[in-house]
N, C-alpha and C positions, 0 to 999 in steps of 0.2 A: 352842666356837670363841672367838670377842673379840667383838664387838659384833651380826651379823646370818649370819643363815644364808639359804640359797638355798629357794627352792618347794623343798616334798618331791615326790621323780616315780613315779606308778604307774604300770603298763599297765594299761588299759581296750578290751578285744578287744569289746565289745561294739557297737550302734549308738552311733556318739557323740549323736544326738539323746536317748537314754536314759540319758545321764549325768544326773549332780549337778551337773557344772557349766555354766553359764549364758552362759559364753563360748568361741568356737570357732574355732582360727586354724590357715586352712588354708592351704599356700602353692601360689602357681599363678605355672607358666608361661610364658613366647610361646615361640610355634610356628608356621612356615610364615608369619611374616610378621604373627602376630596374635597374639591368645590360646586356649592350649590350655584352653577352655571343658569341653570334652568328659572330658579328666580330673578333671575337681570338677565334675562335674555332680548328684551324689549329695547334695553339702550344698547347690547349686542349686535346691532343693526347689521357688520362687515363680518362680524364671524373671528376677531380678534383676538377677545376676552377668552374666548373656547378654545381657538387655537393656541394662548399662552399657558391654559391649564394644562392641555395635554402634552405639550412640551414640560412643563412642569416649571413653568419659567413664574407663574403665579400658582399660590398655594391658600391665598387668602389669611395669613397669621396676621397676630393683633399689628396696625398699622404697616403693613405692606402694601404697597399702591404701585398700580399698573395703570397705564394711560394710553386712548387709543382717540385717533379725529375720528366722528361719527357725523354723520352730513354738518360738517362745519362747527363744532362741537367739540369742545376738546372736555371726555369724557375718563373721570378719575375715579377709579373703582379700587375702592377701600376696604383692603381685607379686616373681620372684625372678630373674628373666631368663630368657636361653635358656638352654638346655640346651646350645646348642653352644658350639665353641670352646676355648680351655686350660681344663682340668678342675679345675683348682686357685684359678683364680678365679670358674667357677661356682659350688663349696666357699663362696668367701666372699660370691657375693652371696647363695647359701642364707643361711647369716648375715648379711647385712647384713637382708635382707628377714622371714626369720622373727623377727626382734630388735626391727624396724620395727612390724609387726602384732602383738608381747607388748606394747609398751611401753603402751597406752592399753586393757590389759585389768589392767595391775599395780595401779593405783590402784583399779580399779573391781570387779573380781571376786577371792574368795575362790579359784576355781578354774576352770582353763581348759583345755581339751581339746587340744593339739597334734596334727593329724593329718601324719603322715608317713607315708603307704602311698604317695604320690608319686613318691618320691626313694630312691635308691639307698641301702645302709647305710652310708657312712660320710657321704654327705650326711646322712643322716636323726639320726645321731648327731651331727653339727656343727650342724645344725639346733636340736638338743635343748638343745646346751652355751650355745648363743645367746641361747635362749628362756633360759634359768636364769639366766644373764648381764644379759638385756636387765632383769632384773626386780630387779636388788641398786638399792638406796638406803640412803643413807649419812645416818641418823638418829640416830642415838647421842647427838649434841649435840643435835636438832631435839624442842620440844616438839611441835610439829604429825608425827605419826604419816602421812606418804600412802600407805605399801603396804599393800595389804588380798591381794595373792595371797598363798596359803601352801601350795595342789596345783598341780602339771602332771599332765597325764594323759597318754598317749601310746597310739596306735590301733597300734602294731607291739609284738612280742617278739622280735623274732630281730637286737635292736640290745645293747651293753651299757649299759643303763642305771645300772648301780654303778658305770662307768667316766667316763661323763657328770656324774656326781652331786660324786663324788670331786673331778672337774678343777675344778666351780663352786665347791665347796667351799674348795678350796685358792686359786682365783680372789678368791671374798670374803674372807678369811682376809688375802690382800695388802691387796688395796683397803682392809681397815680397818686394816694397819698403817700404809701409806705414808699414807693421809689424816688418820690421828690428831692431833692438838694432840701440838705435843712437848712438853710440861706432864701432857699423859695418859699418854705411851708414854717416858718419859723411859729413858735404860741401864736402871737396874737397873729399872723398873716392867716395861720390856719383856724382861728376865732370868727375871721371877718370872713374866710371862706363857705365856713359851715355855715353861718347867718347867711351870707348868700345865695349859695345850694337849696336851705328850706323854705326860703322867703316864697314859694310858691304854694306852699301845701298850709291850708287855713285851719288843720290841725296838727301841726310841727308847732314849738315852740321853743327858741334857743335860747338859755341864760350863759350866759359869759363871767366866772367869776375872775376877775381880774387880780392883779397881784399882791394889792391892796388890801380887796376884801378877803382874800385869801389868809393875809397875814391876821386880821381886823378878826377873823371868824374861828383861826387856829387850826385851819389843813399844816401843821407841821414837815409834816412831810415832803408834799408840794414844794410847798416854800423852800424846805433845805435841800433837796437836789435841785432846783433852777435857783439858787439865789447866786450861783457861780457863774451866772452868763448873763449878759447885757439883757438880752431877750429874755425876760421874765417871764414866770409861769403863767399858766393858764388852766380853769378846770371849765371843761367845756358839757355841759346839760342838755342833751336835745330831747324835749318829751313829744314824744307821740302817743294823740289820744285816739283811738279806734273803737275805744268800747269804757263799759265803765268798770271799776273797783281797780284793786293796786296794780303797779306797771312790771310786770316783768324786767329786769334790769340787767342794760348790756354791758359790763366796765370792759374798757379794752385800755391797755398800758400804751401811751402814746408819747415816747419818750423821740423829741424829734432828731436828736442824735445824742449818741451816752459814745463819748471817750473814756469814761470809768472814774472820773472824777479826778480828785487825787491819787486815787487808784489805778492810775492811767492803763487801758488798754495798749499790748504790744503786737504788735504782728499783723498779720494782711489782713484779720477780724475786724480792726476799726473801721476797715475802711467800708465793710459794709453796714454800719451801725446808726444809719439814714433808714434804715427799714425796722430800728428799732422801736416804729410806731406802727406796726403793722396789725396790731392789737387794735389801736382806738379803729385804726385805719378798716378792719372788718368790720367793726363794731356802725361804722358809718357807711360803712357797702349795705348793711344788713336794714340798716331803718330808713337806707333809701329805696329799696327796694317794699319794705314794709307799705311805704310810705305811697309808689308808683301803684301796689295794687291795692290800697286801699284794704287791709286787713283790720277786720274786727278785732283788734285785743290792745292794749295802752301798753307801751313799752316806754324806758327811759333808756338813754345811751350817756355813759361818763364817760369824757376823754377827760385825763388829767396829763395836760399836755405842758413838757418841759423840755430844755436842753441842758445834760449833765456834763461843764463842762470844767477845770481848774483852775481857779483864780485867788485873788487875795480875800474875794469876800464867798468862798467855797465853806460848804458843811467838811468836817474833818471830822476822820477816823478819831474815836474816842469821845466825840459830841454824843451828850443823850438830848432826844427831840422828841417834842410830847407832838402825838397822831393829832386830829381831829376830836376821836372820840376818847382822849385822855393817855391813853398809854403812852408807856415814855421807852424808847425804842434807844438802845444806845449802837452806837454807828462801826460795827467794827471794819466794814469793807465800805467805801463808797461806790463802789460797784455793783454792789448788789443793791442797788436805786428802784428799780420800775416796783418792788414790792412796799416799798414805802411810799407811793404814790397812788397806788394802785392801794394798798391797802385804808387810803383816806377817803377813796371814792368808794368803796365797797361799805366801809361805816358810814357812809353820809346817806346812798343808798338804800342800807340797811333799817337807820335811826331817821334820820329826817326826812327820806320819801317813801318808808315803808314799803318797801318793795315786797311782793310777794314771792321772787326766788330771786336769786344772782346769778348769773354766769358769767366770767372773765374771763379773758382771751388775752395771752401777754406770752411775748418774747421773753420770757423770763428766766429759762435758767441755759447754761451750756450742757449742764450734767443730765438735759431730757433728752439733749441732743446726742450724747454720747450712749443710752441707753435703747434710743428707739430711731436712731435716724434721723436723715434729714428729709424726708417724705411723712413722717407719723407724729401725732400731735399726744400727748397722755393729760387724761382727763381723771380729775384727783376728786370724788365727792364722795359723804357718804349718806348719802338721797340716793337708793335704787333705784327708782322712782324715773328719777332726774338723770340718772346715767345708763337706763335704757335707753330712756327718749333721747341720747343723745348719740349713743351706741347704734343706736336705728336708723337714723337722720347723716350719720357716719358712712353706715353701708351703704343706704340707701343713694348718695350724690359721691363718694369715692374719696372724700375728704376724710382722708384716715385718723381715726383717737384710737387708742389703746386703752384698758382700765391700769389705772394705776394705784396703790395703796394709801392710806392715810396712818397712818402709823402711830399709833398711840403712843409707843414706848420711847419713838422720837422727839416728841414734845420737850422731854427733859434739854436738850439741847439750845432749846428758843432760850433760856431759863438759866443755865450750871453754870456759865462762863460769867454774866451778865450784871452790872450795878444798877440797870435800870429794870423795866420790866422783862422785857426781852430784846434779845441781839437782833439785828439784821442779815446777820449771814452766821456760819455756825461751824461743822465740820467740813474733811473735803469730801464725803462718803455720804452719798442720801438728797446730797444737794437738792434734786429737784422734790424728795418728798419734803425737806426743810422751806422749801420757798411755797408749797402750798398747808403747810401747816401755820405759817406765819399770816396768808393773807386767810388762812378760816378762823384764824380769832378776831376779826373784824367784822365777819358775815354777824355776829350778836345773834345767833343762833337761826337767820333765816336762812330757807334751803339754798346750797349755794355748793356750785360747782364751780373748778376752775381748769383749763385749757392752756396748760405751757407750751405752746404753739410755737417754741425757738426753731423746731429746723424746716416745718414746712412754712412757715410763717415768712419768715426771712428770706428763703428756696434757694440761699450761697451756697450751699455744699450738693445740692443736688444735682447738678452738671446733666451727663446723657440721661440717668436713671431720671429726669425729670420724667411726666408726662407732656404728652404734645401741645396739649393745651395749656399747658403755665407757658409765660413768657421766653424769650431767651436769655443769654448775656448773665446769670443767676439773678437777675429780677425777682420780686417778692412778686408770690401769684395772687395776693388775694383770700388768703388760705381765710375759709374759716366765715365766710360769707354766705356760701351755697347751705353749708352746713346750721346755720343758724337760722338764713330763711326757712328751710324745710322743717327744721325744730319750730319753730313759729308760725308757719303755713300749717302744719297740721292740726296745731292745735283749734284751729281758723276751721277749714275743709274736712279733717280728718286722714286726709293723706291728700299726697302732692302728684 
């Protein structure tokens, strides 16, 4: 992988007090007003658990945890809610709550029991991907080592646990790209990373368009937001073939750190703009995880991977720069960069790999952030089609989109200001429906949906309101991974 791997997970059909491991996290519960005691009565062994409810000292709300030693057992019992209500946010408070009761056995036990005979199977399997989640830290740079788990055990077999394993996998796999120093992950270090990651799988294949051929071929784009950094751009290709006819197409904006150009970023913002690749950064959670279970369906993944930074040989405000596919974009913000990058991978996709749909994933505006939060992603298409199945695939794993409009009558604005074909940034009102009107003139009319992913993408602003399972420290979680597997697993399976 790149830096850290998930708990390895076995089943364990045995008494879990006969395990190996030393720590035991069960989730429970309310029912009828209280707590359902009666279903975890088994790990109840001293009469603890019962005695906390009746005091009222345990209520079981979403991630509250009570801890009692049970024959040598240090037994974590994790409140999860009811059971009643929309089914899809029971789903997530299973996750919030099983994620809650991992996180203070990570540091401290080698290995930890997960009991799920509780919960339905696809709770018990989001249960599981939570637990693997709640347990990644992001050490790499850290001399102080604090994760000591390295098993999950699991009391059920009739869940897929290879399909759980896969998703964290390709979960941690983001998290360590978008949180990397962009000095460690720089284009081409992260060129020669991904060529080494797939080198295993004999239907991956990675092309590398270097800076070169980039300039030789007319990614416009590319080329004028990385041609202001030493570290030249990079448009990175990974096809996966699983089946035959066109490749589904993942672009994700892999921008390895955007100071805003000459438009320089101010304020405590830049400093997290290392995560401004969290886009390509899903986009390679997502076909590794394809990739582990071996799914039937051909995908491509574009990173168009740059650093936007200011120098004497920087694209400048008022430069027109002709796209890949001819358009000639004039430059009025150099900050608004990942859509000009992104929009040459979506044309190349489009026109020279035929893709049969798009969907992009990208850090892309501040104004989605100011609209929906820094937990909620807005997905701009207009494929109903396309944003069901993505609105479902949403609910479904907790990974929040929102629908958001395409706006006809904003078009005028790519256009009124402009001596080229269209601007790169526009008003300050609409911003984020401006930056996906911009990259849907590139889609060349294939179905194509896009994911402005800036606030859960990035996860800086979300501080306590995070979930327990994203990282800490505002680390980028990965956003945008689970969601894109299960959007491509279904199509595979029929549901996940």
């Amino acid at each position: 992988m790149l830096y850290s791997r998930p708990p390895s997970v076995e089943v364990y059909l045995e008494d879990p007090f006969s395990s190996e491991c030393k720590s035991i996290v069960v989730p429970v519960f309310q029912a009828g007003g209280g707590v359902d005691v009666d279903s975890v009565k088994f790990f109840d062994r001293n009469g603890q658990l019962k005695g906390a409810v009746e005091l009222g000292v345990f209520k079981a709300s979403v991630g509250e945890v009570y801890r009692s030693v049970v024959d040598g057992k240090l037994v974590t019992y994790s409140g999860v809610g009811s059971r009643d209500g929309d089914y899809y946010q029971v789903l997530e408070n299973v996750r919030r709550g099983v994620a809650a009761g991992l996180k203070s056995a990570v540091e401290s036990f080698q290995c930890t029991l997960l009991s799920l005979k509780g919960l339905d199977s696809k709770a018990a399997l989001e249960a599981l991907v939570a637990a693997l989640l709640a347990s990644y830290r992001f050490e790499a740079f850290s001399g102080e080592k604090k994760r000591v788990l390295e098993r999950v055990l699991v009391d059920r077999d009739d869940i897929h646990v290879g399909f759980a394993a896969a998703v964290a996998e390709g979960v941690y796999l983001a998290r360590d790209v978008a949180n990397a120093p962009p000095h460690e992950l720089t284009p081409s270090k992260l060129s020669e990373t991904v060529g080494t990651l797939f080198s295993s799988f004999r239907n991956v294949e990675v092309e590398v368009f270097d800076y070169e051929r980039l300039v030789r071929e007319g990614f416009g784009g590319i080329v004028s937001v990385g041609m202001g950094s030493e570290e030249k751009p990079r448009l990175i290709v990974v096809k996966y073939v699983g089946a035959e006819g066109k490749p589904l197409a993942l672009v994700g904006k892999t921008v390895v750190f955007d100071s805003g150009g000459v438009n320089l970023k101010t304020g405590e913002s830049i400093f997290y703009m290392r995560a401004d690749k969290a886009g390509g950064a899903a986009v390679l959670g997502a076909l590794w995880a394809a990739a582990r279970l071996n799914l039937k369906v051909n995908l491509v993944g574009l990173l168009p991977a740059v650093i936007n930074v200011p120098s004497g040989s920087s694209y400048l405000p008022s430069d027109i720069i002709k796209m890949w596919d001819g358009t000639r974009v004039e430059i009025t913000n150099t900050d608004a960069e990942g859509r000009l990058i992104v929009g040459d991978a979506i044309a190349y996709a489009a026109k020279a790999l035929d893709a049969s749909e798009i969907v992009n994933l990208a850090t892309l505006t501040g104004a989605i952030v100011i609209a929906l939060g820094p937990l909620i992603a807005g997905v701009f298409t207009r494929d109903d089609k396309l944003r069901e199945e993505l609105l479902y695939s949403s609910r479904s794993t907790g990974e929040k989109l929102w629908p958001m409009p395409m706006e006809d009558d904003y078009k005028a604005w790519l256009t009124q200001k402009t001596v080229g074909d269209i601007a790169n940034s526009g008003t300050r009102t609409g911003g984020a429906i401006y930056g996906a009107l911009f990259l849907e003139r590139f889609s060349h009319g294939k179905p194509f949906a896009h994911l402005d992913i800036a606030g859960p993408g990035m996860g800086s602003e979300a501080g306590q309101i995070a979930p327990p399972y994203w990282p800490d420290k505002g680390l980028a979680p990965g956003f945008g991974v689970r969601l894109l597997v299960d959007y491509i697993a279904r199509r595979v399976w029929g549901s996940t």
